[in-house]
N, C-alpha and C positions, 0 to 999 in steps of 0.2 A: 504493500500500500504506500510506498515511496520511504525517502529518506526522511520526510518532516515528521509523517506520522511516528520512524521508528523513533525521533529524537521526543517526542511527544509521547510516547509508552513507555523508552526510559525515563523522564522525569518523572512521570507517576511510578514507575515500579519501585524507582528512590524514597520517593514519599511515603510509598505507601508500607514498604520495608520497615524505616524509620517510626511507622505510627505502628505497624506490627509489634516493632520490639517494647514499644512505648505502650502497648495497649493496656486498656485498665489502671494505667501506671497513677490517675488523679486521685481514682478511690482507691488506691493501695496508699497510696503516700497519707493521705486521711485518714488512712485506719493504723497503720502500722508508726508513724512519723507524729501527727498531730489525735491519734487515739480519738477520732471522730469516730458517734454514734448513728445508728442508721438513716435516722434523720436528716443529720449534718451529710451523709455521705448522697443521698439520695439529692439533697439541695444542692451540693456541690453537682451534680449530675444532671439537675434540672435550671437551676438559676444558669449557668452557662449559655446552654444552648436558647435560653429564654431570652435572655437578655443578645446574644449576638443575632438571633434571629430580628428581632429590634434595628439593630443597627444595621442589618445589613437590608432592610426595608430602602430606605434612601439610596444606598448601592445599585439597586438595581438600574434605575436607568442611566446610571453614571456609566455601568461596566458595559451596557447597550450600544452605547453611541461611545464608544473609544474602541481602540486595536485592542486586543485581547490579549495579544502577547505579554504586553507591555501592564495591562491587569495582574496576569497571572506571577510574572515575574514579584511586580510588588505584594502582593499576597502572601507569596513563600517568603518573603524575606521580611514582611510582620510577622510569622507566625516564628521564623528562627529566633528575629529580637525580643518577643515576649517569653517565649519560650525557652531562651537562656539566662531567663532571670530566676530561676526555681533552681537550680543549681548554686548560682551565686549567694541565693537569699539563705538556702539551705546551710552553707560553710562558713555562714558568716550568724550563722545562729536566729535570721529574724523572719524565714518562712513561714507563712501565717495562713489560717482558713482563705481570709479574705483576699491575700493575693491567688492564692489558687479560683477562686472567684471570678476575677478580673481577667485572669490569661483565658479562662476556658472560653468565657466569650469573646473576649478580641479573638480568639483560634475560631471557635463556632462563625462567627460573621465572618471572617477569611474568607475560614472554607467554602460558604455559602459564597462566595464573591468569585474564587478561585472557579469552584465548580458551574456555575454559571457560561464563566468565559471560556473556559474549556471544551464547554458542550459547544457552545456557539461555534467556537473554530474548528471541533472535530469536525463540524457539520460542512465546512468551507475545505477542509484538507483532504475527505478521501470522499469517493463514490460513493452513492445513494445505497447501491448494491451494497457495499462496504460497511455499511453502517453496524450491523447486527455483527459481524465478524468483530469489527473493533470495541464493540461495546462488550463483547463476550472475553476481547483479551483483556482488559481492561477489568474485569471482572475475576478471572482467573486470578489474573495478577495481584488483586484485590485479597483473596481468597487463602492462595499460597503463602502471603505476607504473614497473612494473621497463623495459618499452620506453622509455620518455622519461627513467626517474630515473638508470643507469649513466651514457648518454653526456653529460648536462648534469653530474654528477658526478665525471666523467673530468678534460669542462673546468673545470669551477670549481676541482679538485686543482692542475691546469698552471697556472691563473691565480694561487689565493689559498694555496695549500700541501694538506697532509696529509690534516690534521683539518679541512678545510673543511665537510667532507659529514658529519662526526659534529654539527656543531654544524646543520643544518640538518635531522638525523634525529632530533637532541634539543628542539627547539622542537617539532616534528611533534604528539609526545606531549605538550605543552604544549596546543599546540591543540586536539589530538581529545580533551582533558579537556576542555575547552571546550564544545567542540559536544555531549559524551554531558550535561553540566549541563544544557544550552540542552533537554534532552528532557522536554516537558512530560507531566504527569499521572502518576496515585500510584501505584506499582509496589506491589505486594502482598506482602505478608512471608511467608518461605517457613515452614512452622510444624513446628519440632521441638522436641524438649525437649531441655534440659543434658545428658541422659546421651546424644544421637545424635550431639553434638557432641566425644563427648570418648573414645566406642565405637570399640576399635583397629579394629572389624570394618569401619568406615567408611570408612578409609581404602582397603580391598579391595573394596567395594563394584562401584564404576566395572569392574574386572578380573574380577568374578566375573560381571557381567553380558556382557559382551561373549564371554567363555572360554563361557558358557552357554549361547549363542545360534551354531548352526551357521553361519547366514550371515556374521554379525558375525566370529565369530572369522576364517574365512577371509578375510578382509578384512583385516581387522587383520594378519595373520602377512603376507600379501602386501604391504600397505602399508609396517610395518616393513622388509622388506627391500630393496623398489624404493626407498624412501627414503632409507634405508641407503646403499646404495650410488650412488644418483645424487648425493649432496649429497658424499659420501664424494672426488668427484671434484673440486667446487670450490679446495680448498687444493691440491692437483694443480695446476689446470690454471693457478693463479696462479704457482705457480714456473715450470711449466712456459714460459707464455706471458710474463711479464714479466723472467723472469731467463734463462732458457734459450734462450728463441729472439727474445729481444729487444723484443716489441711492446711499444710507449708505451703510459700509461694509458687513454689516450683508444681506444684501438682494441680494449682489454682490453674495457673497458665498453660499446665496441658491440658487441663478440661474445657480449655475455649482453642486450644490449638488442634489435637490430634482429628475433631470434627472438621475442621477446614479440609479437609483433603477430600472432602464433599463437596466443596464448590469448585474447585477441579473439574467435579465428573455431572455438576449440574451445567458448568457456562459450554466445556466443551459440546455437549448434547443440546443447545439452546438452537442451533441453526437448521439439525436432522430433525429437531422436534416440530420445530416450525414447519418447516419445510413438508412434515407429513400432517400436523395436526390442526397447520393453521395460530392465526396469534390470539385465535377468542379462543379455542381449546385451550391454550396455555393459559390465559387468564384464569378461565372457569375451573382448571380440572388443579394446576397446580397452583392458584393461588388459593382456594380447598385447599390442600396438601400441607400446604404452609402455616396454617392456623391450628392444626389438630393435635401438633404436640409438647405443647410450651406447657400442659397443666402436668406434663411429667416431673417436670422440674418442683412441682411440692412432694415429689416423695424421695428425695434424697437421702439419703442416711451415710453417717460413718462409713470410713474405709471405703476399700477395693471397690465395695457392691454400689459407695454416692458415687465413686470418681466414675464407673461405669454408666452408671444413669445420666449423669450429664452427659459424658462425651453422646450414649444411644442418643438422646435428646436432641442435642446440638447439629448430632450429622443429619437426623434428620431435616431438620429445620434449613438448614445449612443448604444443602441438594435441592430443596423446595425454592429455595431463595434465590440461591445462583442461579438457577434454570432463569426464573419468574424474571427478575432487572434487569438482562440483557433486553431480555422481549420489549421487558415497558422500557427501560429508556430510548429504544428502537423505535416502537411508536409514537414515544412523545415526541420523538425531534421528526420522525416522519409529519406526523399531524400539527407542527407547529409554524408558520412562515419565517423566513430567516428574520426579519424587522422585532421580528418576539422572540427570540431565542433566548437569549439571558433573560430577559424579564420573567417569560416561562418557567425558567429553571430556577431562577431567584426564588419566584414565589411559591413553587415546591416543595423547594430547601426549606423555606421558611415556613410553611407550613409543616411541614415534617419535624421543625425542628422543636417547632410550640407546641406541638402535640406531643412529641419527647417529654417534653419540659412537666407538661400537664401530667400525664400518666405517671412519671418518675417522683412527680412532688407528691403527687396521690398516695401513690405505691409507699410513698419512705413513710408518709404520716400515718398509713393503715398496718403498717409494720411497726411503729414506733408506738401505736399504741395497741397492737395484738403481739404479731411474731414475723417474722421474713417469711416465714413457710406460709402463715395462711393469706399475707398479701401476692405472693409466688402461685399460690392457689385461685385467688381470686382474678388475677390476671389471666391465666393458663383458661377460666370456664368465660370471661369476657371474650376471648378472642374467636372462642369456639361460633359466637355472632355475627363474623366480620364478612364471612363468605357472601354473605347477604345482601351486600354493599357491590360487587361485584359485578360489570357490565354485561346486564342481557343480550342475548344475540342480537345483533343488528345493531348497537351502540357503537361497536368500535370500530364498525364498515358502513359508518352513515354518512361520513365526510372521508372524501378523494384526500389520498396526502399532495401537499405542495407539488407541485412538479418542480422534476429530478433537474437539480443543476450541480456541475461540478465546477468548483473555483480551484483546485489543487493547483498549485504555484508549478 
């Protein structure tokens, strides 16, 4: 798919490496560093992405009407400089709840900014054809990180301390500014005037197109919620597992690693599956699939037979999932005009990211005042609802995608 695209999968494979090794690394640092309760750990998990999802509301049509390149590059190199402050604050003894606070949203809004522009310019770099191919490496790549980045992160935490793995998530973004630079030839300026850029209506844009579009929306309301509440469970299951029933770091981190080698065998199957079943099959059949096994996650118990349960759990979910985002981010940018592409994706993000926010602050307080298991439980029979949100036939072949243009330099 040309030289730009490859320089554009190693930036993210960097990235996403470095947030591998760095995974979970905010609420470990909160439980194990500053001895946060599930509460604290669950706000840390929610106030973040709440608050950058805020911020990156005004983004969006900034990151619209500019080169993308030139987006992304500064993104990765906010999220290194905030992100090498928890190192620093850490050795110098004044790491606090509240800076962990503050970085997690300036990262969250990045991200939300980063990913935006990104999608935008896949859209401009490879064939329409190409689209689902690259969404699926990208996915993979996604996938693999998190399989090899937990348990090398587990050990480098028991060898070198804490914040060992923030400071190798903080370089990442270092690098994959690097490698989006290294992308040769002249991105094209996206052409608005003064008043597009400063039009309150812009900022609704991205939401009015998606609410407009039958398929889309259902998609969107489904996605919100399954996201919602799967991610809703991670600050869960770190009290759960590291304080409550005792697992070491290291076996925390394979229980979210050794699953991953499931979205491996979900993104690579994303193209033959389409390709036989159709993209509303994949919707219907395996976004079902993906909601039916997160209420396994309340019966964990001690040893060999919890660490077992999660990983079953995880892979499943994991295969469901992979499959499923290649397909939808496929369609979304198929069904989106290039003029909405960030706004699109902004508002997404941003909804995905409030509904994190929502479900995780629910989740900590319904644990803080029962137990992690029955809030892990109450989330697991919620999501068993969600399939029902899900695009009836005809929804998401009711609108023609854009016609197919290639701008590849």
């Amino acid at each position: 798919m040309g030289r730009q695209f490859g320089w554009l999968w190693a930036a993210y494979a960097v990235s996403a490496y470095g947030s591998g090794l760095g995974f979970g690394a905010f609420p470990l640092i909160a439980v194990l560093v500053l001895h946060a309760g599930p509460a604290e750990v669950s706000a840390l998990s929610a106030m973040g992405p709440a608050v950058g999802a805020l911020i990156a509301v005004p983004l969006a049509p900034w990151v619209e009407f500019r080169r993308k390149r030139p987006v992304m590059i500064a993104m990765d190199l906010t999220r290194f400089a905030v992100m090498a402050t928890i190192p620093v604050a850490y050795a110098v003894g004044w790491l606090s709840f509240v800076q962990l606070l503050v970085i997690s949203a300036v990262v969250a809004a990045a991200k939300i900014a980063f990913n935006a522009a990104s999608g935008a310019y896949l859209k401009t770099l490879v064939r329409p054809d190409d689209l689902l191919v690259a969404n699926a490496r990208f996915e993979s790549t996604n996938w693999s990180s998190i399989a090899v980045g937990p348990p090398l992160g587990g050990a480098a935490i028991g060898l070198f301390g804490p914040v060992t793995t923030v400071v190798a998530d903080a370089l990442s973004y270092l690098f994959s500014a690097l490698g989006i630079t290294a992308i040769q030839g002249r991105e094209e300026a996206p052409q608005a005037t003064g008043k597009s850029l400063v039009r309150a209506g812009a900022l609704l844009d991205g939401w009015r197109h998606i609410l407009g579009d039958p398929g889309l929306r259902a998609l969107y309301l489904n996605n919100m919620l399954v996201g919602g509440l799967i991610m809703a469970t991670e600050p869960l299951l770190a009290v759960l597992l590291l304080r409550q029933l005792g697992f070491p770091p290291w076996q925390y981190g394979l229980a979210f690693a050794a699953p991953c080698v499931g979205g491996l065998i979900g993104s690579r199957l994303a193209r033959r599956v389409v390709a036989r079943y159709g993209q509303h099959g994949v919707f219907r059949t395996v976004g079902t699939l993906r909601a039916i096994w997160l209420i396994g996650l309340a019966f964990v118990r001690p040893g060999v037979v919890g660490l077992v349960t999660v990983i079953a759990v995880e892979l499943a979910i994991i295969i469901s999932m992979s499959l499923y985002t290649p397909v939808l981010a496929t369609y979304r940018l198929e069904h989106t005009p290039r003029h909405l592409v960030a706004r699109t994706l902004s508002a997404w993000s941003i909804g995905q990211q409030a509904s994190i926010a929502v479900f995780t602050a629910l989740a900590g307080l319904l644990a803080d005042v029962t137990s992690p298991r029955t809030a892990l439980t109450v989330a697991g029979l919620l999501i068993l609802a969600t399939p029902l949100l899900l695009p009836r036939h005809g929804q998401t072949s009711q609108h023609e995608p854009e016609p197919a243009r290639s701008h590849q330099p």
